[in-house]
ZAZA-88898 format. One record per residue (C-alpha): residue in one letter; x, y, z. Coordinates in steps of 0.1 Angstrom, whole numbers, plus 5000, padded with zeros to 4 digits. Layout:
BEGIN
SITE  res    c1    c2    c3
SITE    A     X     Y     Z
...
//
This chain:
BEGIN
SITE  res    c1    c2    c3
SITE    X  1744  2580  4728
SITE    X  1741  2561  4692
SITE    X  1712  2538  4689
SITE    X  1713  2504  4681
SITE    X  1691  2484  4657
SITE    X  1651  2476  4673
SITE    X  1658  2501  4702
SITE    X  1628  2521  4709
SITE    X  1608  2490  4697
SITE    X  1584  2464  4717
SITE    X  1617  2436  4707
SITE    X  1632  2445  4741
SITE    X  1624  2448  4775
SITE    X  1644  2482  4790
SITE    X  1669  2463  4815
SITE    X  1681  2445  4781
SITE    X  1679  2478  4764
SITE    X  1701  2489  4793
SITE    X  1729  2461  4792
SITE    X  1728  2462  4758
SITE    X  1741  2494  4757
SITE    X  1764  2493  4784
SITE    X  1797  2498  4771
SITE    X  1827  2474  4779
SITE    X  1856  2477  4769
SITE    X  1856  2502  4740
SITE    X  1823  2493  4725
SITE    X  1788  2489  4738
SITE    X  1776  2451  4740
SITE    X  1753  2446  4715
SITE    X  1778  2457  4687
SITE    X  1802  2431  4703
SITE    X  1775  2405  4700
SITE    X  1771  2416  4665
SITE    X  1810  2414  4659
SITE    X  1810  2379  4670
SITE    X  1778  2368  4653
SITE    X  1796  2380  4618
SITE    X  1827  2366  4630
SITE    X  1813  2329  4639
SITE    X  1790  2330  4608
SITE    X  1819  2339  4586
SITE    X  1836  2308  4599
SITE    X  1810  2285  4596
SITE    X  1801  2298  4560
SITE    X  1830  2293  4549
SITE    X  1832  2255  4537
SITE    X  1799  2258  4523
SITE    X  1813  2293  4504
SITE    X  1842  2272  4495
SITE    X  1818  2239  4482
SITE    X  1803  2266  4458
SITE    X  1835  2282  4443
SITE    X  1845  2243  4436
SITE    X  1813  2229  4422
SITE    X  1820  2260  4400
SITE    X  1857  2251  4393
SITE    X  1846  2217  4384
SITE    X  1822  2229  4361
SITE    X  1838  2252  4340
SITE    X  1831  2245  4303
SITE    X  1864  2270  4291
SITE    X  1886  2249  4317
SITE    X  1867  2215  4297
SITE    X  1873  2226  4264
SITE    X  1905  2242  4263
SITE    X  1930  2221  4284
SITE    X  1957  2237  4279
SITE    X  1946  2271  4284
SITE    X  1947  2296  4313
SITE    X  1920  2289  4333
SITE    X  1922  2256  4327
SITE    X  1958  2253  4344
SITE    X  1941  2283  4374
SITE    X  1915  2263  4382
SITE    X  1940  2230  4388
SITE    X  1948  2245  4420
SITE    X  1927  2252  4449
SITE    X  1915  2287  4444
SITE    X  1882  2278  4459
SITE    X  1903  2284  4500
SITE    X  1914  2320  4488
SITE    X  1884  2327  4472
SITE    X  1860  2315  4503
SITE    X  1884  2339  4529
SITE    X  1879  2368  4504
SITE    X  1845  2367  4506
SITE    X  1842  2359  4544
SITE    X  1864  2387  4547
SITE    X  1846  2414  4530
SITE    X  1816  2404  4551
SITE    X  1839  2410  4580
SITE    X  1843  2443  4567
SITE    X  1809  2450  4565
SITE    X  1799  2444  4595
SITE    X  1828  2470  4607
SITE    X  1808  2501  4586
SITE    X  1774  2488  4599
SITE    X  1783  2487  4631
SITE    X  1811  2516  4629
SITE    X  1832  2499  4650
SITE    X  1858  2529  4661
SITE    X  1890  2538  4685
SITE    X  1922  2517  4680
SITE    X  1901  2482  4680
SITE    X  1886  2496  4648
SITE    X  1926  2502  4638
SITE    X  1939  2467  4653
SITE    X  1905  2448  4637
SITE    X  1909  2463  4601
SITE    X  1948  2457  4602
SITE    X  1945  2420  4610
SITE    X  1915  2415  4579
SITE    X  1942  2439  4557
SITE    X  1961  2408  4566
SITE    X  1943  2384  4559
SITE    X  1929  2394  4525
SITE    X  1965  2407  4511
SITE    X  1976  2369  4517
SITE    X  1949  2351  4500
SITE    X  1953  2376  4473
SITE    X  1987  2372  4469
SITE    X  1982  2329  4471
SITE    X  1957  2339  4439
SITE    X  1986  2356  4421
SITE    X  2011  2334  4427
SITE    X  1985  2306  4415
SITE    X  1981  2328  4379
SITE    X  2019  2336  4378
SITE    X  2019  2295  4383
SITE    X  1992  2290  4356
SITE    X  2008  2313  4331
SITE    X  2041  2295  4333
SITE    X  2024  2263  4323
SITE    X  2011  2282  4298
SITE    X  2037  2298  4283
SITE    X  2060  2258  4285
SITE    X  2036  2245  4262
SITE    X  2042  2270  4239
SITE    X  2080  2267  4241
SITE    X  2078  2232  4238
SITE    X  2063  2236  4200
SITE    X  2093  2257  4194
SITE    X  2123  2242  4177
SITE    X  2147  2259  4202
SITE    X  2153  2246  4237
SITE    X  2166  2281  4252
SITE    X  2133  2290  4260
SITE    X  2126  2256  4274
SITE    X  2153  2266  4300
SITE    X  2139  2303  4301
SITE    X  2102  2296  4308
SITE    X  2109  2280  4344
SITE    X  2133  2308  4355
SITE    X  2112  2339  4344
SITE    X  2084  2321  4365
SITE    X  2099  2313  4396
SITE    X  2113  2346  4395
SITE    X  2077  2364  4388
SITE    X  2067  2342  4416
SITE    X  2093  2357  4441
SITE    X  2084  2391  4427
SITE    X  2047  2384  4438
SITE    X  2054  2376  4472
SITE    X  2083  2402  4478
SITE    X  2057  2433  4464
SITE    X  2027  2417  4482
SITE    X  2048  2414  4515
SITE    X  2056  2453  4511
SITE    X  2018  2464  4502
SITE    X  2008  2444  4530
SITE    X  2032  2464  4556
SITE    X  2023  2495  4536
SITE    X  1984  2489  4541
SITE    X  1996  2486  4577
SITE    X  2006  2523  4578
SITE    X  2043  2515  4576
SITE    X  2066  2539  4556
SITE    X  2077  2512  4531
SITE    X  2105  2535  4514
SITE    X  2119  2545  4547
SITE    X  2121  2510  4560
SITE    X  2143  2499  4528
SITE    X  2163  2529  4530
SITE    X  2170  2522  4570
SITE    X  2176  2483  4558
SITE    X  2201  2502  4534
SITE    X  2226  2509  4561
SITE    X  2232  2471  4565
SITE    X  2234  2465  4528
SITE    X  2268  2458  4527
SITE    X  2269  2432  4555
SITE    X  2243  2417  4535
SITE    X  2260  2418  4505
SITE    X  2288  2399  4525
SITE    X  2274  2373  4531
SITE    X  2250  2364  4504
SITE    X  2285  2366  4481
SITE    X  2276  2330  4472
SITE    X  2237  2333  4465
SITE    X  2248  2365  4442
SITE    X  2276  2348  4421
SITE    X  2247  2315  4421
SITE    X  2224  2341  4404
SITE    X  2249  2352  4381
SITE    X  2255  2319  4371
SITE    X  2222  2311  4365
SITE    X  2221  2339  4339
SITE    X  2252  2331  4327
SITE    X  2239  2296  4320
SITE    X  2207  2310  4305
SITE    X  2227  2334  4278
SITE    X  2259  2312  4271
SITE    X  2234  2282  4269
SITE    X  2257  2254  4271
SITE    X  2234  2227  4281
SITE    X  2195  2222  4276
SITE    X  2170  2205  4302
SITE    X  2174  2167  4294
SITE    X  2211  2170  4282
SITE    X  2234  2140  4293
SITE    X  2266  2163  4306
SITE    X  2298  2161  4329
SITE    X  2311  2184  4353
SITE    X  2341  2173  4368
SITE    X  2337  2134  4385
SITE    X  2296  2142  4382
SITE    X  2277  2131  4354
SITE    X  2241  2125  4348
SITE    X  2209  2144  4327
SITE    X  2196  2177  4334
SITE    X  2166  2182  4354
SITE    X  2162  2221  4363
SITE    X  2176  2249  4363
SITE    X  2169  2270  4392
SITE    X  2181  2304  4409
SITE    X  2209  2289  4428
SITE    X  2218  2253  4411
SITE    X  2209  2233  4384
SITE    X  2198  2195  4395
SITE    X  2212  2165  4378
SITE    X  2199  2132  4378
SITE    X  2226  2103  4380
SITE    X  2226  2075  4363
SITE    X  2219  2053  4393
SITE    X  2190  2073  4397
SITE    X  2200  2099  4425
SITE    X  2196  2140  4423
SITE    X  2230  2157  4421
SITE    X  2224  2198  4432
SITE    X  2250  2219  4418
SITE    X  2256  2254  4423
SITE    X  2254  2276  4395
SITE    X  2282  2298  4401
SITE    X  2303  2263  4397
SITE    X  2287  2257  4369
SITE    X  2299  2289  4349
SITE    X  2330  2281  4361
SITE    X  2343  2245  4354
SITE    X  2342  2229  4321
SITE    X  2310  2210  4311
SITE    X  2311  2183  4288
SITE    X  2278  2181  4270
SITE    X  2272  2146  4261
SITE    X  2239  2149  4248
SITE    X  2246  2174  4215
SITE    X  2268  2148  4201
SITE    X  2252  2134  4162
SITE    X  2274  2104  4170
SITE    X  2283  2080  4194
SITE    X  2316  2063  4196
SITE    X  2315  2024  4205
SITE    X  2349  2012  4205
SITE    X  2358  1980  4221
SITE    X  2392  1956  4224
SITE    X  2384  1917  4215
SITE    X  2409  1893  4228
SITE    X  2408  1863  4209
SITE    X  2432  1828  4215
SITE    X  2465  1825  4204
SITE    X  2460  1796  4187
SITE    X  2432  1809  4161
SITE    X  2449  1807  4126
SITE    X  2455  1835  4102
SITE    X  2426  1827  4080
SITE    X  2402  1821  4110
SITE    X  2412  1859  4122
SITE    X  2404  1874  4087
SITE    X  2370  1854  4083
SITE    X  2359  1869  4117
SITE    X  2373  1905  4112
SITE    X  2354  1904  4077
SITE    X  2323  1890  4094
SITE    X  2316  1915  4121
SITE    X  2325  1942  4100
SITE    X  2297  1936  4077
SITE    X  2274  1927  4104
SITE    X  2279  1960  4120
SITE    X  2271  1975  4087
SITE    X  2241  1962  4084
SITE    X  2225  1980  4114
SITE    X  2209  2008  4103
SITE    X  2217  2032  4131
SITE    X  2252  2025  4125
SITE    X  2276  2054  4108
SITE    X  2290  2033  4079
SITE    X  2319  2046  4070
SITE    X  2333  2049  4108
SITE    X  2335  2009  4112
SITE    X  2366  1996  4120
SITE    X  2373  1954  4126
SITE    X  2410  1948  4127
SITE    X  2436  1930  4139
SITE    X  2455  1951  4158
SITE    X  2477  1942  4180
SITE    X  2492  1913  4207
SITE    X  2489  1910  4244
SITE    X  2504  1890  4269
SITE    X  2475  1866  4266
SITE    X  2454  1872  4237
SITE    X  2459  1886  4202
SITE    X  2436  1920  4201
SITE    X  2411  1922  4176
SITE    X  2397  1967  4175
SITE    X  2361  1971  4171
SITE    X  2353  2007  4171
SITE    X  2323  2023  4153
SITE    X  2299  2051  4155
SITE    X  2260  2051  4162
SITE    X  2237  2079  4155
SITE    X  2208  2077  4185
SITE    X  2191  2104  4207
SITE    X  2192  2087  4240
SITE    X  2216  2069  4264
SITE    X  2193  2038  4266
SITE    X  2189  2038  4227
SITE    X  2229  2039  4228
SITE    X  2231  2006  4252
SITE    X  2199  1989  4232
SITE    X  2218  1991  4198
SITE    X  2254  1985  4213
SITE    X  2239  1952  4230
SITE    X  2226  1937  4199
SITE    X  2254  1943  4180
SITE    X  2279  1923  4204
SITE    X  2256  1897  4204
SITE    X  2259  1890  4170
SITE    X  2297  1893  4175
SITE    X  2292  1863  4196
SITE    X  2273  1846  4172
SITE    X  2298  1847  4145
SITE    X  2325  1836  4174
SITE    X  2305  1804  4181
SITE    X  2303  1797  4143
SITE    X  2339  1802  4133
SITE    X  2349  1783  4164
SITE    X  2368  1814  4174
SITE    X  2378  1814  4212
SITE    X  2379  1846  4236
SITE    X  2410  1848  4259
SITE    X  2414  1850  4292
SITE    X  2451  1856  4310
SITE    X  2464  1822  4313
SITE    X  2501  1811  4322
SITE    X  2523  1790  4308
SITE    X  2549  1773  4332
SITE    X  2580  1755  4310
SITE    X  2602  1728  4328
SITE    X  2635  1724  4318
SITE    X  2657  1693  4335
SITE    X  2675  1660  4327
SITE    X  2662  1632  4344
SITE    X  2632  1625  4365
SITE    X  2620  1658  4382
SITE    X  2600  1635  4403
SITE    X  2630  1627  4426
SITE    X  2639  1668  4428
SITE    X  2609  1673  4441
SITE    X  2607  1650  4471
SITE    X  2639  1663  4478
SITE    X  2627  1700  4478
SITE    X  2595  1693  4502
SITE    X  2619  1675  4521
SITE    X  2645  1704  4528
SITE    X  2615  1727  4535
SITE    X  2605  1704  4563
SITE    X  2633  1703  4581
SITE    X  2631  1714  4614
SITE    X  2643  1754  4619
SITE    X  2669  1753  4645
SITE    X  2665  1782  4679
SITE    X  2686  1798  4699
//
């Protein structure tokens, strides 16, 4: 029979020698008492194992100096949890060869840590695939093209699904499962997969579609169909937009490299173009002075396009005469667009209020047309409306 530490020593008395090498269950007792010593001392070390690996996060001088680096953007997530279980679980494991814990609760006991470490491995991947995407965006953010601003988020979430779907399969291979016999068995079923993930295939397509063609850029004002609003993300299955009241639009990809976009944002200009209905009653001269006024008012703002303005009369309505204001702005942004339109009616105002020049409204002009007093007609109208109705 195998010996146990201090046996044969003065340590223990020979009834406690006795029990402690009475087996139960498939081991004797003191190596279960040793088992569960490791195992409550791997718990209980654990925060303070996991204190350390922060204090030394927190003190890195690469991560200080060099924001922007690698292990600057590692050490931003909590690698101190995986790290403490990695080192509580190779003690675990040592305590297995010191003791030689054997039969199938030797098999069961190493399967379960197997476990264990391949997931906090894989949580320290997926943390470095994270790290590495950050990196690589601040690089493609000094680039003057924005395809790879769009490319940097995709390759990482699909590294990132790559590290869990290859860590999964080492973890049941570690397990002593025939990983290349259970895909081919899941083969038999592939085409009833393949049915119905039809939409999460032509989604992915789309996404590379969108990714090659490249017919919008994160942060691109666009319109697809009745939806309109600026690009978010681009991700596996949909793009995101945000709305212009502020809400998330998801659209799928696949409809996406189908319908026709409309990309807003790539235009050098924007077209104002606006229909001022002035008074009927303005005089000729007064029309001229105005049209001559805010044309060289617009002109005078420097993100205006010059040679697009256009201040005319143009046309009369059933209540106004129609004076065109159309002209083109060269800005980046939607807000800028609205900033620069806004000042520029003001002053359109303005001038109104100087000239004296009246907006219209829809108005209605009733003409009478009688001998005598009308007075007298209409007494006897009310009157014949309130005579009585007769019944029957």
């Amino acid at each position: 029979m195998e010996k146990f530490l201090f046996e044969g020593t003065q340590w223990f008395s020979a009834e406690f020698t006795a029990f402690l090498k009475h087996t139960y269950l498939v081991m004797p007792n003191w190596k279960w008492m040793v088992l569960i010593a490791g195992l409550v001392a791997g718990f209980a070390l654990r925060p303070v194992i996991q204190w350390i690996f922060k204090q030394l996060k927190i003190h890195n001088p690469i991560a200080k100096k060099y924001a922007k680096s690698f292990s600057a953007y590692f050490f931003r997530f909590e690698i101190e949890r995986p790290l403490a279980w990695i080192f509580i679980i190779l003690m675990w494991f040592a305590i297995d060869d010191a003791i030689e814990v054997s039969g199938k609760f030797e098999t069961y006991y190493e399967y379960i840590l197997k476990g264990l470490m391949g997931f906090h491995v894989i949580r320290l991947v997926y943390y470095s695939v994270d790290a590495l995407g950050f990196v690589f965006a601040d690089v493609a953010a000094k680039t003057e093209s924005k395809m790879d601003d769009n490319l940097v988020p995709f390759a990482t979430k699909t590294l990132k699904a790559l590290v869990v779907i290859l860590g999964f399969l080492l973890i049941l291979q570690s397990f002593g499962l025939n990983v290349m016999s259970l895909m081919a068995g899941l083969g038999l079923g592939g085409l009833a997969l393949a049915l119905a993930a039809q939409d999460t295939a032509a989604n992915l397509f789309g996404s590379v579609t969108i990714l090659i063609d490249n017919p919008f850029q994160l942060g691109d004002w666009i319109k697809v169909k009745d939806m309109e609003g600026t690009v978010e993300e681009i991700g596996f299955r949909s793009t995101r937009v945000r709305t212009f009241y502020n809400s998330v639009i998801t659209i799928p990809n696949a409809m996406m490299a189908k319908e026709t976009i409309d990309n807003m944002g790539v235009r050098p200009f924007r077209r104002i173009r606006q229909i001022v209905g002035i008074a009927y009653e303005t005089p000729p001269d007064t029309i001229k002075e105005f049209c001559d006024r805010v044309r060289y008012a617009i002109r005078q703002e420097p993100a205006v396009v010059t040679d697009t303005v256009t201040v005319n009369f143009n046309g009369y309505a059933d209540s106004q005469l129609n004076i065109l204001v159309q002209f083109h702005l060269q800005v980046q942004t939607g807000p800028e667009e609205m900033e620069k339109q806004q000042a520029i009616f003001i002053e359109i105002l303005k001038i109104a209020a100087e000239l004296k020049v009246e907006f219209a409204y829809p108005t209605q002009t009733v003409y009478y047309r009688g001998g005598g007093d009308p007075e007298p007609q209409q007494q006897q109208q009310q009157q014949q409306h309130q005579q009585p109705v007769p019944t029957y």
